[in-house]
N, C-alpha and C positions, 0 to 999 in steps of 0.2 A: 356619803359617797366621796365628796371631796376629802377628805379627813385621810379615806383609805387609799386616794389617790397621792396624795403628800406623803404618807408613808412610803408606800410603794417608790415612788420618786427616792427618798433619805437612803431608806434602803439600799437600793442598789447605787446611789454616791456613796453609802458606807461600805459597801462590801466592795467597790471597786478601788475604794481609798486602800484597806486594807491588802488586799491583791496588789495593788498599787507597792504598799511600804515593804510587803515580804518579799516581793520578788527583787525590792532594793536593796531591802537590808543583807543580803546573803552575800554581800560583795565587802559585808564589817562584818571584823569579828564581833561577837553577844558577850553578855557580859552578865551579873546576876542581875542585875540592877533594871536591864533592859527585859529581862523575863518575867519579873516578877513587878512592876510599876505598873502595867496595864490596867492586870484583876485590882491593885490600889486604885488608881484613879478610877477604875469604873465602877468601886462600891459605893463611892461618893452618891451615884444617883440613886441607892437607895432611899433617898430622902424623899425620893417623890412618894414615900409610902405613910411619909406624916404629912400627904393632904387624901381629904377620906374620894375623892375622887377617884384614884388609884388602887386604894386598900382592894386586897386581893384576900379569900376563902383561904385557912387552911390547906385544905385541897388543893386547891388552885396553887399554892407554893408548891407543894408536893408536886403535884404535872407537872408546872413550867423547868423545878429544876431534874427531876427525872428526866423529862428530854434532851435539856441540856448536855446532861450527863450523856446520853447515850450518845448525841451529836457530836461531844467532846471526841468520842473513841476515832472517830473519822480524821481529826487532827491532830489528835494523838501519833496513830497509825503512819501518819506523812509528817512528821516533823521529825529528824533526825539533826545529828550535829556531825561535823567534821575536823580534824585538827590537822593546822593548816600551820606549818611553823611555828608553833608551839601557842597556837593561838586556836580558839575555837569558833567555829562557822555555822552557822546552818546551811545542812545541805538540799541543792536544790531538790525538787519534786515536784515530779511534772504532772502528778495528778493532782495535788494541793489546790492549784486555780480551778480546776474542776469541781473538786469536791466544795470548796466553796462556795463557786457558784451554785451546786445543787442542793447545801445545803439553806442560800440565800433564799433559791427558786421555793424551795419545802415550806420554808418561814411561812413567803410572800402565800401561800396557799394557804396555810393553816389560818394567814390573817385572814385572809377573804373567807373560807369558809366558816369561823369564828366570830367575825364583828357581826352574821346575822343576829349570834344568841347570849354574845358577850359584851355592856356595855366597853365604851374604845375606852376607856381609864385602868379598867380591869384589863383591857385585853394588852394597853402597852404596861401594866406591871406586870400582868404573866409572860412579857414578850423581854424585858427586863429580866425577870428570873431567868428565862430559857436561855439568854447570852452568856449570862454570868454565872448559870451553871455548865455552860460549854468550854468558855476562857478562863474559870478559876481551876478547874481539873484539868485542862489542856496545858494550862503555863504551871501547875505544880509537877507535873509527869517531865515535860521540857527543862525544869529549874534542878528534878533529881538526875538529869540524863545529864547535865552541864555540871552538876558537880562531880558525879562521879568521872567524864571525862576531867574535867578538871585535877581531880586527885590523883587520876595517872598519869598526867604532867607532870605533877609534884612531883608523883615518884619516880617517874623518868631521870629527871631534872638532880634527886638524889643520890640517883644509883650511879 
């Protein structure tokens, strides 16, 4: 129970962190570098899957990043860009901290109802796929919207 309670706690510091940096970052321009470094740094923790603690079922990959994926379409949906002086922005969105949050709120549930039947090693590597299948199709979707606005700069810029 402790275990779930410390999660719970991370959790929501991480998801406020988060809500925390988007709601700053829309005041800089983005850049490719800042779209696509995330999903890098956060396949790093895949490593937790070479201790057998964590090893996760086939399956179980299969689930965590199918949800992923589907959680992804929510931030997909609210991430837009804006050009602002020949400079590109995220634009704000005022459901973004919502869905956030509800998609936080969903996690925190799936946790508690999962750690009855899921040892917790297995349930943070399937909780690990489910991120990283949300943030690597989220920030590739964001990375193709920033180039193509990018490239009608260009061609602005040539014409």
């Amino acid at each position: 129970m402790e275990g779930i309670v410390i999660s719970f706690i991370v959790a929501i510091l991480m998801g406020s962190l988060v809500i925390f940096v988007r709601l700053k970052g829309q005041h800089k321009p983005v850049s490719a570098k800042k779209i696509i470094m995330p999903p890098i740094f956060m396949s790093t923790g895949a490593l937790m899957f070479t201790v057998p603690y964590f090893r996760v079922t086939p399956a179980e990959v299969l689930e965590a990043f199918v949800v992923g994926l589907f959680f992804s379409i929510f931030l997909i949906k609210t991430s837009r860009f804006e050009v602002r002086e020949d400079q590109i922005y995220l634009k704000r969105s005022k459901a973004f901290p919502f869905i956030l949050i509800g998609l936080l709120l969903i996690r925190l549930a799936m946790k508690v109802l999962l750690s009855s039947s899921i040892q917790v090693g297995q349930l943070s590597g399937m909780f690990f796929l489910l991120a990283f299948g949300m943030i690597l199709p989220w920030r590739v979707a964001m990375y193709m919207q920033y180039r193509k606005l990018l490239q009608n700069i260009d061609e602005g810029v040539r014409a």
